[in-house]
MARTOR-467620 format. One record per atom (N, C-alpha, C, O, CB): x, y, z. Coordinates in pm, whole numbers, plus 50000, padded with zeros to 5 digits. Atoms other than C-alpha are relative to their C-alpha. Glycine has a CB too. Layout:
BEGIN
XYZ...
***
This chain:
BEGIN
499685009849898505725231547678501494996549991502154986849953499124987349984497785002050039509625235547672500524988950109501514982350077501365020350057499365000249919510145221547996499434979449978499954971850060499705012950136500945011349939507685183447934500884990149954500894980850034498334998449948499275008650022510045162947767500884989950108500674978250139500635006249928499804999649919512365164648009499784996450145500534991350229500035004949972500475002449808510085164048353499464985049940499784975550011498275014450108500335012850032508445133148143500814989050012500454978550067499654999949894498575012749989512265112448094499834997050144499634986250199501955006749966499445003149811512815121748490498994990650034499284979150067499895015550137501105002749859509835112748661498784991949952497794989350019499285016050072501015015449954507945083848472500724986349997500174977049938498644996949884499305006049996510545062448533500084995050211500714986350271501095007949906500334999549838509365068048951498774992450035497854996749965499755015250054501685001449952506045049849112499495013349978498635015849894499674995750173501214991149969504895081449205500725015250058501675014650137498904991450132498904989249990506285117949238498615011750065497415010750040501045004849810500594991749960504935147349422499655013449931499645011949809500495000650088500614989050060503695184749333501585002550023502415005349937498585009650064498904991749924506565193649575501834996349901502685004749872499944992250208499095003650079509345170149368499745007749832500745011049769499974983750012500084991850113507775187949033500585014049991501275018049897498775000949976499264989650002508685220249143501305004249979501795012349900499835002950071498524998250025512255214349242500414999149903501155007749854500724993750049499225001850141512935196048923499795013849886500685017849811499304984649921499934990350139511315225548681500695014150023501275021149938498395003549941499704986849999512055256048877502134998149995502905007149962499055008450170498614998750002515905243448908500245000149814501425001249780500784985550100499654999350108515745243448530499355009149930499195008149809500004990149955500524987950002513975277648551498585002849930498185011349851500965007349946501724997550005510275272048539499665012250083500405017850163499044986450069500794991649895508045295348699499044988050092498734976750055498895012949907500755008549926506035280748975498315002149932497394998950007500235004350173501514991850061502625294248765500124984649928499374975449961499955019849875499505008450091504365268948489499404984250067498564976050029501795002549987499955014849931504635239148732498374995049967497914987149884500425000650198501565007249987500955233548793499305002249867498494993349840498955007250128500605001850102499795245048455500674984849864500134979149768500055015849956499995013750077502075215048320499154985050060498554976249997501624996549992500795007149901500675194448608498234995949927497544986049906499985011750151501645001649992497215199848530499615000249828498434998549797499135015650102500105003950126497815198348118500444983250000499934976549910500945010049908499945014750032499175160348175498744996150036497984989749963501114991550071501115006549974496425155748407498814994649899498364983149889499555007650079501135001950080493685162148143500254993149851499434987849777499365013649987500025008950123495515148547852500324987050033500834980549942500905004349895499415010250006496125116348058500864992949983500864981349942499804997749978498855005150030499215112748051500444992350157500944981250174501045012649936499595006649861499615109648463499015000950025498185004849943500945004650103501155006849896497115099748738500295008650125501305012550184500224981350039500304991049814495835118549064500284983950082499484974750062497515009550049500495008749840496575092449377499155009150049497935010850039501284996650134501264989049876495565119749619500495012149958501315014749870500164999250215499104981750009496285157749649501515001549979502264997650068499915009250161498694999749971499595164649548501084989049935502274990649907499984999450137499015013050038500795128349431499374997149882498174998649862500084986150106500495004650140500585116049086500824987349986501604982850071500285011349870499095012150050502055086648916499394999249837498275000849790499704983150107500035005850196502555077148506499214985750018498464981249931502114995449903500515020050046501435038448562498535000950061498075007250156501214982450115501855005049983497715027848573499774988550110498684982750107499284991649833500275013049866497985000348897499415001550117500015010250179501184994550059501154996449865495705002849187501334999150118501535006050218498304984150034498975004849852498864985349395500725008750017501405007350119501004987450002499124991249956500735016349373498505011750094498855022950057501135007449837501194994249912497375034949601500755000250156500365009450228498404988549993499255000049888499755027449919500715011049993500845017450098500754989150020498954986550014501985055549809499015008350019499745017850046500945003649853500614989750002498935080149837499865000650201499915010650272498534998249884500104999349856498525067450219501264996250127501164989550230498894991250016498645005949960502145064050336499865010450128499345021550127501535001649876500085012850029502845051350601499244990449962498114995149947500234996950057501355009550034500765018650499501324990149932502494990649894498345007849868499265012350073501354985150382498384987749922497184990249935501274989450171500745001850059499524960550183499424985450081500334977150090500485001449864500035008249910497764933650407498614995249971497954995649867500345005350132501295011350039494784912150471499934988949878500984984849828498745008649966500145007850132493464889350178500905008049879500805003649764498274998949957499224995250159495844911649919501384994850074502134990649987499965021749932498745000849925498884904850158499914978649943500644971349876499815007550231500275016650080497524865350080500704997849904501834993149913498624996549935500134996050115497444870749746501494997649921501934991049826499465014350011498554991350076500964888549713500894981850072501514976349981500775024850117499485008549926502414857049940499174986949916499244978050000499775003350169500385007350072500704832849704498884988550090497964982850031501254995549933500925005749886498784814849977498605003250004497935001250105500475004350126501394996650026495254829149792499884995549900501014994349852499555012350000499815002750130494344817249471498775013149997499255016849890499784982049931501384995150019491114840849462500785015349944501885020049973498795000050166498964985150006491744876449301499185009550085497955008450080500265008349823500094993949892491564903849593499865014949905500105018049788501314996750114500014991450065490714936349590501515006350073502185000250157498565007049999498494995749891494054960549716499385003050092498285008250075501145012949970500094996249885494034964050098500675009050059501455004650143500064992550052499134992149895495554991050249499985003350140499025008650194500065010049966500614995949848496014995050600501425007150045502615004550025499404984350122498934987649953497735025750767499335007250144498185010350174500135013949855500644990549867497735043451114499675010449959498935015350044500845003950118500884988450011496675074450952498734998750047498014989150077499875004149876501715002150014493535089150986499795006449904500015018149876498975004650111500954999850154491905087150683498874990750026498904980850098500904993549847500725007050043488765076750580500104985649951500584981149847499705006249937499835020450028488355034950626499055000349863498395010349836498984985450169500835004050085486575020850332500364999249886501544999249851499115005450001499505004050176486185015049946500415012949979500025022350049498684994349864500064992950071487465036349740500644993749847501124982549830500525010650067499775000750164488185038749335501595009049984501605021150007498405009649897498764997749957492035044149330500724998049811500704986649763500514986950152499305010350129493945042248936498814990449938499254980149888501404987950070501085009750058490585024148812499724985050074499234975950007500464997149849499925008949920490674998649087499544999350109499965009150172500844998150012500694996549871488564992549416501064999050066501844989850040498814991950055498715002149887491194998649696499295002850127498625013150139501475011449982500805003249889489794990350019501305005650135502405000150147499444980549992498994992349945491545016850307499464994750161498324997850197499985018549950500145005549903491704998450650501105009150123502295009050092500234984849960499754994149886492775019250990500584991750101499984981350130498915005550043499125011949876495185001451265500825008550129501655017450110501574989549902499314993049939496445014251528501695000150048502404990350071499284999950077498375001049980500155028551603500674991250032501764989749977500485006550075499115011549944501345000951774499654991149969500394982050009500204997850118500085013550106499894974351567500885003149905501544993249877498554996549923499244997950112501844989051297501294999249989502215007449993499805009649961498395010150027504664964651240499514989249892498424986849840500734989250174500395015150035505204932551086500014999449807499494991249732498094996350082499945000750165506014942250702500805000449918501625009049950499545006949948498745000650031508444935350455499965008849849498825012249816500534983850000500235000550138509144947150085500724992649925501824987249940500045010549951500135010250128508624930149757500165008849884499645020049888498494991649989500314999550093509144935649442498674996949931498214985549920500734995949974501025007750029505904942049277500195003849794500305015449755498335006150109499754994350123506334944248888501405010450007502435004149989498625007649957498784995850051509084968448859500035014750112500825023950096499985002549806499964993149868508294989549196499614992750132498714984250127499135011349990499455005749879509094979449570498455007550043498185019350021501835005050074500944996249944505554979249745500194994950192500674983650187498764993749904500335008749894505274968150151498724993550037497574997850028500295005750093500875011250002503494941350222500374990950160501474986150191500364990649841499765008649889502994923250564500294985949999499574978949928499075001050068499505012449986504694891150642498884991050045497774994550084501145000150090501295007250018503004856450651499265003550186498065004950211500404979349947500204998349854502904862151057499215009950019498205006850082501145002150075500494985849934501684896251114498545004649889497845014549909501615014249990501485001550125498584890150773499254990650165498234994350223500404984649764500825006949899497724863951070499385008650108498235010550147500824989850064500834989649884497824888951337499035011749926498315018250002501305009750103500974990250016495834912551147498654996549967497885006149971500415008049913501385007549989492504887951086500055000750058499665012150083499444990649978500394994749867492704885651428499385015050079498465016650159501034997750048500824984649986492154924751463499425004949949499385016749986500345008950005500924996350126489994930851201498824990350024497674994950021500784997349838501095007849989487934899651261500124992049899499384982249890498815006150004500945005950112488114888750950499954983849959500904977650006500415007349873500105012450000487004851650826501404992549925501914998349829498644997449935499475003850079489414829750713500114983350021500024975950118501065008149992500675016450023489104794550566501594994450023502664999049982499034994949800499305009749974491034766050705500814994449897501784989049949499304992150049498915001450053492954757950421501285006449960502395002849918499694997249940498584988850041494904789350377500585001450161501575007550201499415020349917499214994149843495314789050766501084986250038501994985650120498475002550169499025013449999496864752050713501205005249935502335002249971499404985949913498374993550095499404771750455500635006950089501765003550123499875011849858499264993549965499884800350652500694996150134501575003750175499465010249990499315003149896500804777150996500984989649951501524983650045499134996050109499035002250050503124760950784501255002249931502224994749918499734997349980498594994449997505424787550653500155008050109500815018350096500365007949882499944984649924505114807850956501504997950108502064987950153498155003450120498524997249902508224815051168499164997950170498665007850223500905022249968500104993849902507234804351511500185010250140499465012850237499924996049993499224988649837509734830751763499375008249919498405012549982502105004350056500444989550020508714855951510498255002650040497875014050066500435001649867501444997749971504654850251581500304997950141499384990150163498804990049926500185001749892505484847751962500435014449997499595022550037500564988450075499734983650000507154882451926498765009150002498195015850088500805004549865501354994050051504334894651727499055000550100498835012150136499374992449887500935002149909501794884251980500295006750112499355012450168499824987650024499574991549879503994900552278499395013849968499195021750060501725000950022500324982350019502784934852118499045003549982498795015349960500495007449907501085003450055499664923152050499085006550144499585007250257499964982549949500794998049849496664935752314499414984450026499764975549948498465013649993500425014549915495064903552500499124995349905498994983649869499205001050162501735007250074491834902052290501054996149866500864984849822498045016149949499485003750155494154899951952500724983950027500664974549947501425013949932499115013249958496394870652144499194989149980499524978749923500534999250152500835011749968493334851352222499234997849866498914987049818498995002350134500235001250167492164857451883500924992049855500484985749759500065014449967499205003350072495104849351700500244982250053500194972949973501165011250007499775012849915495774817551951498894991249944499314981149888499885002250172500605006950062492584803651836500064995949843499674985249796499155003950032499964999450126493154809051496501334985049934501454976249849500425018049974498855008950050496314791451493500024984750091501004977350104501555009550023499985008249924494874765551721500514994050119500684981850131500054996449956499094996149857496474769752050499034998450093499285000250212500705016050017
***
């Protein structure tokens, strides 16, 4: 293993690195491409890195890096709460991305990560954070609002007292301009309008 030292310094010092970034780095330091995946698939089994999805790995054990497997995406609903401190409850991760992928649970890094579907033109409204010692996105307090509204989902009157108290109102009138009718009238109630 001449080459692991080395690809180990580079690249667990990254969230999350590809098959395709493994290659460049070993074959420019004259791997074979045979090499690549048999180091690939010797960390795998000795645990050293982690499958996200096909292709993507990462060194760190955190469910919150699972957004990098479905990029674009951002981190929203009750985890978007959460990250914005406006939850006390612990969440599971939310991801929501216009891909199409499979909605639902899944087991992500040892963690339920819950994969939520939106469509193209909902997909705004997110900023990044520092989360631990990698930059995740995460939707703003405005656009977590507009997305209960499209999703449906419940949310209790005291976090909706928080969140209509830091919320930017031009930016949630924006938001709402892009919004379809049923989300407006959704969101409008929500925020008591």
């Amino acid at each position: 293993m001449k080459y692991m030292k080395h690809f180990i310094e580079h690249f667990s010092s990254f969230p999350v690195f590809t098959i395709s970034d493994a290659r460049l780095f070993l074959t420019a330091r004259g791997a074979s491409q045979g090499y690549v995946y048999m180091l690939i698939t010797n960390l795998l089994r000795g645990g050293r890195i982690k499958k996200l999805k096909r292709g993507v790995y990462t060194f760190m054990e955190d469910p919150m890096l699972a957004g990098f497997a479905f990029s674009p995406s951002y981190h929203g609903l009750q985890d978007a709460l959460s990250l914005h401190n406006l939850w006390e409850q612990e969440t599971n991760t939310i991801i929501i991305t216009p891909r199409r992928v499979r909605s639902g649970m899944r087991t992500i890094l040892g963690g339920n990560v819950l994969v939520r579907r939106i469509g193209r033109s909902m997909f705004f409204g997110f900023e990044s954070i520092r989360y631990h010692d990698v930059w995740i996105s995460i939707s703003d307090v405005e656009k977590t609002l507009v997305d209960f509204a499209y999703f449906r989902e419940p949310l209790d009157e005291s976090t909706l007292r928080e969140m209509r108290r830091r919320m930017d109102e031009e930016k949630m009138g924006r938001y709402l301009k892009r919004c379809p009718e049923w989300v407006r009238r959704k969101a409008s109630k929500l925020l008591g309008k």
